[in-house]
mmCIF file of the N, C-alpha and C atoms, coordinates in Angstrom:
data_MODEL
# 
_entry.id   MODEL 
# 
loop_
_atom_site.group_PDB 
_atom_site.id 
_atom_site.type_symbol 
_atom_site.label_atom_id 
_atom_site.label_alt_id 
_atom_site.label_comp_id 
_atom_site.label_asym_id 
_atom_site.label_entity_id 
_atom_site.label_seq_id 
_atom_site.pdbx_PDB_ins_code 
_atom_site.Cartn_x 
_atom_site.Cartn_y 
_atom_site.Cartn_z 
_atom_site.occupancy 
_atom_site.B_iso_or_equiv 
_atom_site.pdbx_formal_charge 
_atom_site.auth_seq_id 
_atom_site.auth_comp_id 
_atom_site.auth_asym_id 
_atom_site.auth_atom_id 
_atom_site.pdbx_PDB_model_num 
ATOM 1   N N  . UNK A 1 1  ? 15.479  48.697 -18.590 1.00 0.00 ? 1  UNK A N  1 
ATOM 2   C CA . UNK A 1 1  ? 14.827  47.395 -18.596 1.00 0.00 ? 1  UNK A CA 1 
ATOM 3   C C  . UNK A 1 1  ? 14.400  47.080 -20.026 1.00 0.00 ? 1  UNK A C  1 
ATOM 4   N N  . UNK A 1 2  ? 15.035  45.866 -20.588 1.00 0.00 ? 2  UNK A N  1 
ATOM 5   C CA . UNK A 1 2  ? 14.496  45.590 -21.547 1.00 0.00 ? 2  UNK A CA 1 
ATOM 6   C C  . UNK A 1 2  ? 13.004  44.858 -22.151 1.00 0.00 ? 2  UNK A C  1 
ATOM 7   N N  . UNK A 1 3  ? 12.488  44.876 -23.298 1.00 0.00 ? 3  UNK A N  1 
ATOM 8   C CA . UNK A 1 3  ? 11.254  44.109 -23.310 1.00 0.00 ? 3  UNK A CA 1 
ATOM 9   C C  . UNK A 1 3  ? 11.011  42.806 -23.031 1.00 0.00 ? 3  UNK A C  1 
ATOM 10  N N  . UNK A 1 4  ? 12.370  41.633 -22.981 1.00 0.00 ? 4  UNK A N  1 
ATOM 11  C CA . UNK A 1 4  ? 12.228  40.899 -22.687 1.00 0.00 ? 4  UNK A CA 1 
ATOM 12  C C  . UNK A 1 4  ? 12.436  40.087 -21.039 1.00 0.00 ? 4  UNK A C  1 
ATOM 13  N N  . UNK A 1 5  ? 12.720  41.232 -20.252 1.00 0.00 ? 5  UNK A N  1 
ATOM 14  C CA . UNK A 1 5  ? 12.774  40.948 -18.737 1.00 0.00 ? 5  UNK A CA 1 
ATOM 15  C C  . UNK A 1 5  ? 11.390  41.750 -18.146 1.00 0.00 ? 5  UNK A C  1 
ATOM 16  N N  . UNK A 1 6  ? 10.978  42.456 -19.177 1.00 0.00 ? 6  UNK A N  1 
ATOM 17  C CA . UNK A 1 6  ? 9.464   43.111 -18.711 1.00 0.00 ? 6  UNK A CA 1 
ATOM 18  C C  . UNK A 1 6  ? 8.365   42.290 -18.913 1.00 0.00 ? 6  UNK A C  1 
ATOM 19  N N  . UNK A 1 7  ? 8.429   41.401 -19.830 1.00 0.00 ? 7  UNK A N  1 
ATOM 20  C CA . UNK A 1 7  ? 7.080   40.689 -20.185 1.00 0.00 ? 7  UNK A CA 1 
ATOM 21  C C  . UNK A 1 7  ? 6.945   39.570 -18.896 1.00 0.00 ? 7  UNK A C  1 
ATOM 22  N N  . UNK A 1 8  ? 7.612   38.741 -18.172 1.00 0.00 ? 8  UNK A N  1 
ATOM 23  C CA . UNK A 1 8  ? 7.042   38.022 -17.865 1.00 0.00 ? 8  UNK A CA 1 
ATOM 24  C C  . UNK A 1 8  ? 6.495   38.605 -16.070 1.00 0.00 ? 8  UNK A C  1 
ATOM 25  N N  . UNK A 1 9  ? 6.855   39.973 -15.533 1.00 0.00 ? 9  UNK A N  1 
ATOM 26  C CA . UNK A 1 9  ? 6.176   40.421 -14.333 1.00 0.00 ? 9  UNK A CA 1 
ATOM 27  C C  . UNK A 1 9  ? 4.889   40.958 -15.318 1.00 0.00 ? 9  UNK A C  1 
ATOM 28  N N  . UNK A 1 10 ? 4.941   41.844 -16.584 1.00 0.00 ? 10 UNK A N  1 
ATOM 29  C CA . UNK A 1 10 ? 3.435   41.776 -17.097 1.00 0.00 ? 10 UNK A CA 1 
ATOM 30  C C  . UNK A 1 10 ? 2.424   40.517 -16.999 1.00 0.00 ? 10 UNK A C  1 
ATOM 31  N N  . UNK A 1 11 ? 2.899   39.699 -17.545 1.00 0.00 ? 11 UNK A N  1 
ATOM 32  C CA . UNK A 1 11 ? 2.368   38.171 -17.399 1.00 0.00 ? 11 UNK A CA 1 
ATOM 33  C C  . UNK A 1 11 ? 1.422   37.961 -16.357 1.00 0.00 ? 11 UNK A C  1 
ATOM 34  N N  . UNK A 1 12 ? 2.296   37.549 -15.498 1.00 0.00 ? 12 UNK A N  1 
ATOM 35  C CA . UNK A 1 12 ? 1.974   37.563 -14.121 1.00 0.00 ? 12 UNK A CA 1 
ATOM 36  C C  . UNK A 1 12 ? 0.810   38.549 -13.577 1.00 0.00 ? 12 UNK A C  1 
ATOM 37  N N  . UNK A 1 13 ? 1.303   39.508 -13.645 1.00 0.00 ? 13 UNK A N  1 
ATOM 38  C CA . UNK A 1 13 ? 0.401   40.760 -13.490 1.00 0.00 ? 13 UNK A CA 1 
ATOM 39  C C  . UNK A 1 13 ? -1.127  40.833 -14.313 1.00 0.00 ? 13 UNK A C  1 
ATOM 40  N N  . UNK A 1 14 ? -1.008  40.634 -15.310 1.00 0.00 ? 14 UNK A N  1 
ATOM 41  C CA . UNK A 1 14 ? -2.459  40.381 -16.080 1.00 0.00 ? 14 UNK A CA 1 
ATOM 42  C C  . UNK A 1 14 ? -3.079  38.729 -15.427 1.00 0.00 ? 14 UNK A C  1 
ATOM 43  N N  . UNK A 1 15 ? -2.209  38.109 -14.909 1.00 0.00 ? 15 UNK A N  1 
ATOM 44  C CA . UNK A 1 15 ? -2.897  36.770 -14.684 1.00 0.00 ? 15 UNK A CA 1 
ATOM 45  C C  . UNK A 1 15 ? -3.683  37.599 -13.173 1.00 0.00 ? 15 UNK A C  1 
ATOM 46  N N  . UNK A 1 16 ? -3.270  37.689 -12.463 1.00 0.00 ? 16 UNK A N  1 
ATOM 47  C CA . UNK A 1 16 ? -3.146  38.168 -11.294 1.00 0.00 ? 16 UNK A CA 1 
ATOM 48  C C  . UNK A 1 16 ? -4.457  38.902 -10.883 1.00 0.00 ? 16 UNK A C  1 
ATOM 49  N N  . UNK A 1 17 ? -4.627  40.485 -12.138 1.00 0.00 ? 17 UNK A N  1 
ATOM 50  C CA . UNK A 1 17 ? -5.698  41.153 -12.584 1.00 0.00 ? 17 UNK A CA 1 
ATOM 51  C C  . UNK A 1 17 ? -6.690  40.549 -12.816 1.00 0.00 ? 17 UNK A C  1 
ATOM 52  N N  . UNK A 1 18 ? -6.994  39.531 -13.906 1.00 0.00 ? 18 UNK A N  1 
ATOM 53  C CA . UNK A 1 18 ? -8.218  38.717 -14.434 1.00 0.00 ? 18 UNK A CA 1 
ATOM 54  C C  . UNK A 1 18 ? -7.805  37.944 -13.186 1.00 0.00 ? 18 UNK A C  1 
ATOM 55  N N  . UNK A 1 19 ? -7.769  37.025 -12.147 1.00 0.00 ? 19 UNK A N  1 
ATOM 56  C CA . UNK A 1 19 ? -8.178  36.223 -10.861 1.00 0.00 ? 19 UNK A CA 1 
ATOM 57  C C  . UNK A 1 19 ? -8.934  36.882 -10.481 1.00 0.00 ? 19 UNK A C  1 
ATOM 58  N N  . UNK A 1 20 ? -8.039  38.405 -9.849  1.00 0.00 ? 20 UNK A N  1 
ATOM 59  C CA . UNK A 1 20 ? -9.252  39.292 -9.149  1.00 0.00 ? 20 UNK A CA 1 
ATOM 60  C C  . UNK A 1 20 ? -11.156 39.718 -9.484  1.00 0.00 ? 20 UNK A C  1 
ATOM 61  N N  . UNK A 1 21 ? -10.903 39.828 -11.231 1.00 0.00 ? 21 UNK A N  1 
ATOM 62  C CA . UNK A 1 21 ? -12.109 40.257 -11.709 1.00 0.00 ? 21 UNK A CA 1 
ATOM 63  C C  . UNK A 1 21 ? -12.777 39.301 -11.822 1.00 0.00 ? 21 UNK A C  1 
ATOM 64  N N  . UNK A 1 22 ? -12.434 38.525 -12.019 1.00 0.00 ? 22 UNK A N  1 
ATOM 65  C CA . UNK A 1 22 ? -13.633 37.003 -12.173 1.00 0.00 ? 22 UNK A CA 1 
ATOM 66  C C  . UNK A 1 22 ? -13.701 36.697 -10.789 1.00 0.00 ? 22 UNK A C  1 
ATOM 67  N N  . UNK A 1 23 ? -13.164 36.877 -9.651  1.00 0.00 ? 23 UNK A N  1 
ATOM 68  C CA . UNK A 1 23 ? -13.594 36.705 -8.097  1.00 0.00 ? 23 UNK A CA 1 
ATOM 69  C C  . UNK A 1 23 ? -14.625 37.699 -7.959  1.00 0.00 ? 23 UNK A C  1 
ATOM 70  N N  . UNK A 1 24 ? -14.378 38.821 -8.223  1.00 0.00 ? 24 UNK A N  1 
ATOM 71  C CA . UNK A 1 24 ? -15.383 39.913 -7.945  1.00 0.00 ? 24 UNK A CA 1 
ATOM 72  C C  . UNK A 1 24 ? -16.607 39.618 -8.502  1.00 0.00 ? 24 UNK A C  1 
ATOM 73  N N  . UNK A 1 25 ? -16.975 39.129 -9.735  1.00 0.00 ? 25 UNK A N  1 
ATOM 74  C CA . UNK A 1 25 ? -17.941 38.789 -10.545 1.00 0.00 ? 25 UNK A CA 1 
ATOM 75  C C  . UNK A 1 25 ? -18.676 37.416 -10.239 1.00 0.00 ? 25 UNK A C  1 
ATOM 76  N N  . UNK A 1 26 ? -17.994 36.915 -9.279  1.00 0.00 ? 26 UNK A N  1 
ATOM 77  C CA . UNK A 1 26 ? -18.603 35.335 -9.266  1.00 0.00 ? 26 UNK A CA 1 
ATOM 78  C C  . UNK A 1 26 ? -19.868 35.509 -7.273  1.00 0.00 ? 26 UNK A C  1 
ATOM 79  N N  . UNK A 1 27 ? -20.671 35.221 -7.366  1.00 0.00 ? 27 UNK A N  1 
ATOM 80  C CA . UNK A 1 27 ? -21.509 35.343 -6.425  1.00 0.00 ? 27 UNK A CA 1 
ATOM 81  C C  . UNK A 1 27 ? -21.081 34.089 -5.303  1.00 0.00 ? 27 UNK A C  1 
ATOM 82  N N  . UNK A 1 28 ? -21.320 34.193 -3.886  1.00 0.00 ? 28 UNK A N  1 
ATOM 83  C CA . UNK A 1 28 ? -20.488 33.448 -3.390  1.00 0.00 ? 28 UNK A CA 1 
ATOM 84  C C  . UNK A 1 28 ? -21.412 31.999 -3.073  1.00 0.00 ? 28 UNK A C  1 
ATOM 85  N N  . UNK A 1 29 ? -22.460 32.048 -3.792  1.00 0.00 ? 29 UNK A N  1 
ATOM 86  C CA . UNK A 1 29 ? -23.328 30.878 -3.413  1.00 0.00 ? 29 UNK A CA 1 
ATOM 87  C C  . UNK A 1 29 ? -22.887 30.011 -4.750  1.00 0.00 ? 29 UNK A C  1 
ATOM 88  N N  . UNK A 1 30 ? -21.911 30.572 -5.476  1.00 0.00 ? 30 UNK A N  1 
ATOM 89  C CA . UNK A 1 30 ? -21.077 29.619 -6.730  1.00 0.00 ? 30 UNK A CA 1 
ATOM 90  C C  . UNK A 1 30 ? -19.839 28.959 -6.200  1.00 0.00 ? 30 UNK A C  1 
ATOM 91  N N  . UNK A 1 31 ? -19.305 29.936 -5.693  1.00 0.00 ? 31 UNK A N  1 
ATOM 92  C CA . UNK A 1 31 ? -18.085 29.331 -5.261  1.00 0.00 ? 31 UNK A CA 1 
ATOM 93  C C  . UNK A 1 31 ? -17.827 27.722 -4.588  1.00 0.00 ? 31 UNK A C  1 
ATOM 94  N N  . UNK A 1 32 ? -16.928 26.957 -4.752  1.00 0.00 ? 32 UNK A N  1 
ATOM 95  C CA . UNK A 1 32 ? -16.725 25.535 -4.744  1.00 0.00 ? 32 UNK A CA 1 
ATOM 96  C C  . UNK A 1 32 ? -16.425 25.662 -3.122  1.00 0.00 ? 32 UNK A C  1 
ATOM 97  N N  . UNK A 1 33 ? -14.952 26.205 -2.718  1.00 0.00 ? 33 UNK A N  1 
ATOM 98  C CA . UNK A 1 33 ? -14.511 25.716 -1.716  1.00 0.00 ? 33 UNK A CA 1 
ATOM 99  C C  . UNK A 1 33 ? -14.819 26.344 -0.582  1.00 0.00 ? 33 UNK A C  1 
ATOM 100 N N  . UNK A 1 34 ? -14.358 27.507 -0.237  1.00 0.00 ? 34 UNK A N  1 
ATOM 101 C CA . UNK A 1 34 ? -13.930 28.737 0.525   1.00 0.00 ? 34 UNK A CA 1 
ATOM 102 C C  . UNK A 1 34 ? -15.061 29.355 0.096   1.00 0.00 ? 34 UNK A C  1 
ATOM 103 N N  . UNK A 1 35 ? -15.668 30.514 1.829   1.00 0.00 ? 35 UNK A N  1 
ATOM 104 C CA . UNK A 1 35 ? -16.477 31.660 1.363   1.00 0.00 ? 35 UNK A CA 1 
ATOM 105 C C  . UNK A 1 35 ? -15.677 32.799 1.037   1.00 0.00 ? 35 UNK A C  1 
ATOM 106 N N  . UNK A 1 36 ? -16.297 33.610 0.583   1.00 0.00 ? 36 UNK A N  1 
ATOM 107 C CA . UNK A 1 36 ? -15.812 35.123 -0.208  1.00 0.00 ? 36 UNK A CA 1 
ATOM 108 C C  . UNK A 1 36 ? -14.438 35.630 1.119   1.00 0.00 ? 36 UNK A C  1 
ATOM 109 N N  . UNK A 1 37 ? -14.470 35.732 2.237   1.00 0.00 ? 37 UNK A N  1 
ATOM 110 C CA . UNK A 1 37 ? -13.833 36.010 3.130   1.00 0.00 ? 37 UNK A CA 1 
ATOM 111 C C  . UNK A 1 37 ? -12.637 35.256 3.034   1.00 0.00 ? 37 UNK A C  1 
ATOM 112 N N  . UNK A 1 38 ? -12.500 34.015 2.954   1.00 0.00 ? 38 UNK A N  1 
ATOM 113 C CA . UNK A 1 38 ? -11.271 33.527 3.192   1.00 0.00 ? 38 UNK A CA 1 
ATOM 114 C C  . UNK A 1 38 ? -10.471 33.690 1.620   1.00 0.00 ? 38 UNK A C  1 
ATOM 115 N N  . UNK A 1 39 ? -11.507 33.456 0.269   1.00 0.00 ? 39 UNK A N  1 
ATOM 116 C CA . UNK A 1 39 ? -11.103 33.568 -0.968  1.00 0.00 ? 39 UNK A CA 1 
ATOM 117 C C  . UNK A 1 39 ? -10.214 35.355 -0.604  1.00 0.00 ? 39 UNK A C  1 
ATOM 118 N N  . UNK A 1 40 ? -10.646 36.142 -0.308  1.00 0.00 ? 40 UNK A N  1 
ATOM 119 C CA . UNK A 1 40 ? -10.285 37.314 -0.332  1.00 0.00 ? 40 UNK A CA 1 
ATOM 120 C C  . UNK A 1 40 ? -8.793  37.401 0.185   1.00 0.00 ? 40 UNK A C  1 
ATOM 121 N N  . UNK A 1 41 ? -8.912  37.220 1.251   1.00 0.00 ? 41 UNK A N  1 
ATOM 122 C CA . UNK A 1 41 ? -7.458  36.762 2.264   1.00 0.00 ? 41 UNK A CA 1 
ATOM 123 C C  . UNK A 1 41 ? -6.120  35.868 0.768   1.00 0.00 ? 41 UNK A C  1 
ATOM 124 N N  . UNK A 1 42 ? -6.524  35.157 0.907   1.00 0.00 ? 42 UNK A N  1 
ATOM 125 C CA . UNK A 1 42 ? -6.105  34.386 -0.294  1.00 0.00 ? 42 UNK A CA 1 
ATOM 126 C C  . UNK A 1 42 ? -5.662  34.851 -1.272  1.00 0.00 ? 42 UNK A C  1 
ATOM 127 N N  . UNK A 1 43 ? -6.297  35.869 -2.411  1.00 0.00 ? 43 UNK A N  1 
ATOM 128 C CA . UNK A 1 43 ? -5.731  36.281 -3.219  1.00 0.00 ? 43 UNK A CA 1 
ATOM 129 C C  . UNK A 1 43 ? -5.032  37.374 -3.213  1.00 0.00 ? 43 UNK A C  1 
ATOM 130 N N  . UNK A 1 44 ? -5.751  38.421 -2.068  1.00 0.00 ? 44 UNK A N  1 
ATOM 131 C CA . UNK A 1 44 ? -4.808  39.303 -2.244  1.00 0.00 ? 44 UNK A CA 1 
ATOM 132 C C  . UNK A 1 44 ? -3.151  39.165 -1.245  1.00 0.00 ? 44 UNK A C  1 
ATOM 133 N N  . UNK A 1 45 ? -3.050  38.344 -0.163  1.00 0.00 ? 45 UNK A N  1 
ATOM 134 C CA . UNK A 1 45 ? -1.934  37.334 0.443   1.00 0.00 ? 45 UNK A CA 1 
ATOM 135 C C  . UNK A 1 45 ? -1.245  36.372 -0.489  1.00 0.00 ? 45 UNK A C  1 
ATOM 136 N N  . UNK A 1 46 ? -2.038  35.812 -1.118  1.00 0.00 ? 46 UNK A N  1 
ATOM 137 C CA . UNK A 1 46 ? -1.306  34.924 -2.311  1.00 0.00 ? 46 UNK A CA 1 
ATOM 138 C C  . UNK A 1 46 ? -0.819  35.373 -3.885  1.00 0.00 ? 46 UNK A C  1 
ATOM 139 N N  . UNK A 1 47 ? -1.008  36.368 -3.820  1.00 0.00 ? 47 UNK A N  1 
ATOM 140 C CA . UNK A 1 47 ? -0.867  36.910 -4.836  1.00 0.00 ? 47 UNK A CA 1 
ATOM 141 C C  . UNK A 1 47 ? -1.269  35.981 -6.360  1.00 0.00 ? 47 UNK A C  1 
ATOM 142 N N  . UNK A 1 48 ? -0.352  35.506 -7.118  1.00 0.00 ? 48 UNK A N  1 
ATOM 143 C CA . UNK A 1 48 ? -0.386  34.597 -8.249  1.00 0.00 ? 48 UNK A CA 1 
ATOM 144 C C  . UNK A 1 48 ? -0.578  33.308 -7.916  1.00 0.00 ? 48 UNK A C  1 
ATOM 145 N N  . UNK A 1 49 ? 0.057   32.606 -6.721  1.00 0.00 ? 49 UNK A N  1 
ATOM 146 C CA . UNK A 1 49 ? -0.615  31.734 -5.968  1.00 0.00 ? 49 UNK A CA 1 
ATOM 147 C C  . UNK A 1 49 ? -1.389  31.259 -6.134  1.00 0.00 ? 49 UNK A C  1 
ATOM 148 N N  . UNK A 1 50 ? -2.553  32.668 -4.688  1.00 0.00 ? 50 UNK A N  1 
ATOM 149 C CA . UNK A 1 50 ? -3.609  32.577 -4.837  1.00 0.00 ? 50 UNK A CA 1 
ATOM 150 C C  . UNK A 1 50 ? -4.856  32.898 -5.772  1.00 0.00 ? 50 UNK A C  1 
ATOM 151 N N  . UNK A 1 51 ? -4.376  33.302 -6.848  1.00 0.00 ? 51 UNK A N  1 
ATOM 152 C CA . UNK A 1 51 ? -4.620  33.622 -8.533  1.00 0.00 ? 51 UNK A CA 1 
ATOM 153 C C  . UNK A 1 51 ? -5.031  32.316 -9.244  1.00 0.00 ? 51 UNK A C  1 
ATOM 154 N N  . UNK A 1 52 ? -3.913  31.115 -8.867  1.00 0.00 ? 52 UNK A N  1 
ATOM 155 C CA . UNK A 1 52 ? -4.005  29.697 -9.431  1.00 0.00 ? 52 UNK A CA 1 
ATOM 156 C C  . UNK A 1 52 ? -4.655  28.907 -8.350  1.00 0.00 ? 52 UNK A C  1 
ATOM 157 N N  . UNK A 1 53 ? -4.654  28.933 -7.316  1.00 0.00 ? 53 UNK A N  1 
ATOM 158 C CA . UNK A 1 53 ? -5.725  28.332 -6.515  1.00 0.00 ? 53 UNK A CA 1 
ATOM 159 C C  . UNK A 1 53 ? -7.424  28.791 -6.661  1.00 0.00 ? 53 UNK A C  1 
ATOM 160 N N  . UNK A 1 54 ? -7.531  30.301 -6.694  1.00 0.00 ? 54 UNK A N  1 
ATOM 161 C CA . UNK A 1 54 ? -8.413  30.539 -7.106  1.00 0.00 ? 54 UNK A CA 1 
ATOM 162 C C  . UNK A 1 54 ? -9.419  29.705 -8.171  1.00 0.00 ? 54 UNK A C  1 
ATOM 163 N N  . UNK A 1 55 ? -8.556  29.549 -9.537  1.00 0.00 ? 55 UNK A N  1 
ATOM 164 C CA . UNK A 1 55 ? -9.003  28.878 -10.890 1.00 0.00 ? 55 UNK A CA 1 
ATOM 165 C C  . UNK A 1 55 ? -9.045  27.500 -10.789 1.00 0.00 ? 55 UNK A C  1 
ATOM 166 N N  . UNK A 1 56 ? -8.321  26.999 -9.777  1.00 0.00 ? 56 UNK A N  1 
ATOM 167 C CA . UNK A 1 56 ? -8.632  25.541 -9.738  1.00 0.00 ? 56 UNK A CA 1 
ATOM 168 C C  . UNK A 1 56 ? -9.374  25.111 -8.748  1.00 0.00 ? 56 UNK A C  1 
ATOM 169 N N  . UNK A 1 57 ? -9.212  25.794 -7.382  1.00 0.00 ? 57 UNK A N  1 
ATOM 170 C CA . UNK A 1 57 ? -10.263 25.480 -6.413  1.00 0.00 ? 57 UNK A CA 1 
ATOM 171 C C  . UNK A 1 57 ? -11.680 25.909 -6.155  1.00 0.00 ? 57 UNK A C  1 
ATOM 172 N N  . UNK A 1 58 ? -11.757 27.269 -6.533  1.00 0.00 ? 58 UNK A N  1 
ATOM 173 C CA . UNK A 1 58 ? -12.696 28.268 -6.337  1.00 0.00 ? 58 UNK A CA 1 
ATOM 174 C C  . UNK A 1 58 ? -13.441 28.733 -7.330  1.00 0.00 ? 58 UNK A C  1 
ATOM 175 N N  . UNK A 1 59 ? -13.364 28.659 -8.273  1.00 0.00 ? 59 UNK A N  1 
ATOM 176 C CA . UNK A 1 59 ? -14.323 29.347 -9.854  1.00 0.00 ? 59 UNK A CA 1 
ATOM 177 C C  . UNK A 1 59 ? -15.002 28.202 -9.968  1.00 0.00 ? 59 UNK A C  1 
ATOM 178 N N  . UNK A 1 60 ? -16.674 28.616 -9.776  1.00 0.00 ? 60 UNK A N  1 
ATOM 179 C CA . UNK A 1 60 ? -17.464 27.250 -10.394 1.00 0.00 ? 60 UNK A CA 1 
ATOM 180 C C  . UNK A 1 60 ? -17.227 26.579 -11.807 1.00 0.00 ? 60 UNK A C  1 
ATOM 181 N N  . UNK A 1 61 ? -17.329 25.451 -11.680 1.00 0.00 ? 61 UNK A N  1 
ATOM 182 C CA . UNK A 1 61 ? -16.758 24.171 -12.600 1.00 0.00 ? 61 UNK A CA 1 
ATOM 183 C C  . UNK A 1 61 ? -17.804 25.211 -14.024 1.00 0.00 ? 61 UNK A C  1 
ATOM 184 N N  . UNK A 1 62 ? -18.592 25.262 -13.976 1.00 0.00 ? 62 UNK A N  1 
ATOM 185 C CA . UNK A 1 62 ? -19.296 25.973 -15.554 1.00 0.00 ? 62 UNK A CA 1 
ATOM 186 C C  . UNK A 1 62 ? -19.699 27.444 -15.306 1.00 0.00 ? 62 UNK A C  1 
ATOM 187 N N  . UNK A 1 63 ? -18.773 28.258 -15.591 1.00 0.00 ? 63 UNK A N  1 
ATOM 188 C CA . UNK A 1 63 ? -18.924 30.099 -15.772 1.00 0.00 ? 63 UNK A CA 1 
ATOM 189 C C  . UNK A 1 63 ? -20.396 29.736 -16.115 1.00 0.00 ? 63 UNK A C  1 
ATOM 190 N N  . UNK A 1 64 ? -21.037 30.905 -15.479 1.00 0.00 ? 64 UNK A N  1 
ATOM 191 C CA . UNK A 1 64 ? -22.252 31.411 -15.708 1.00 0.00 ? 64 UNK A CA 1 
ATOM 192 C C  . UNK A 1 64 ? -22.117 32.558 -16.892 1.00 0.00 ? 64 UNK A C  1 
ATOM 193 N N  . UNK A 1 65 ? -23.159 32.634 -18.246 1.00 0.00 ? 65 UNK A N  1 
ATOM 194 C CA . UNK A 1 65 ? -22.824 33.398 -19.178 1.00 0.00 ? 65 UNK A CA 1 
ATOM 195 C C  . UNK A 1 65 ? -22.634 34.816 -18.690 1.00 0.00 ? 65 UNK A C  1 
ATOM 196 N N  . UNK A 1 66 ? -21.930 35.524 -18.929 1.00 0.00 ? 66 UNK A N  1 
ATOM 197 C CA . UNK A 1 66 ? -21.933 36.810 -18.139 1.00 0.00 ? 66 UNK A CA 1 
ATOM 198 C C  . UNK A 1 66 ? -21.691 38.268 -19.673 1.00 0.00 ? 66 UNK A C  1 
# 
């Protein structure tokens, strides 16, 4: 496998990683749409998907400084 058919499942994969950690980190009385339960279902079922739904539906509109 070369480096350039490897980078873009890395890609993906680091996008994928940071969804998860900023879900874990976000308290669910922030969250916009969905409670923690269905967000959960979601990302780990949606994989990158639910990675980009996450960031647009679900991460409060202003990060709390962390």
């Amino acid at each position: 496998m070369t480096l350039i058919t490897a980078l873009p499942p890395l890609a993906l994969l680091a996008f994928y990683a940071y969804c998860l950690a900023d879900f874990s980190r976000t308290p669910e009385s922030e969250m916009r749409t969905f409670d923690r339960r269905t967000w959960i279902l979601l990302l780990v079922f949606g994989n990158v998907f639910g990675g980009a739904m996450w960031l647009r539906l679900g991460r409060p509109n202003h990060p709390r400084d962390r």
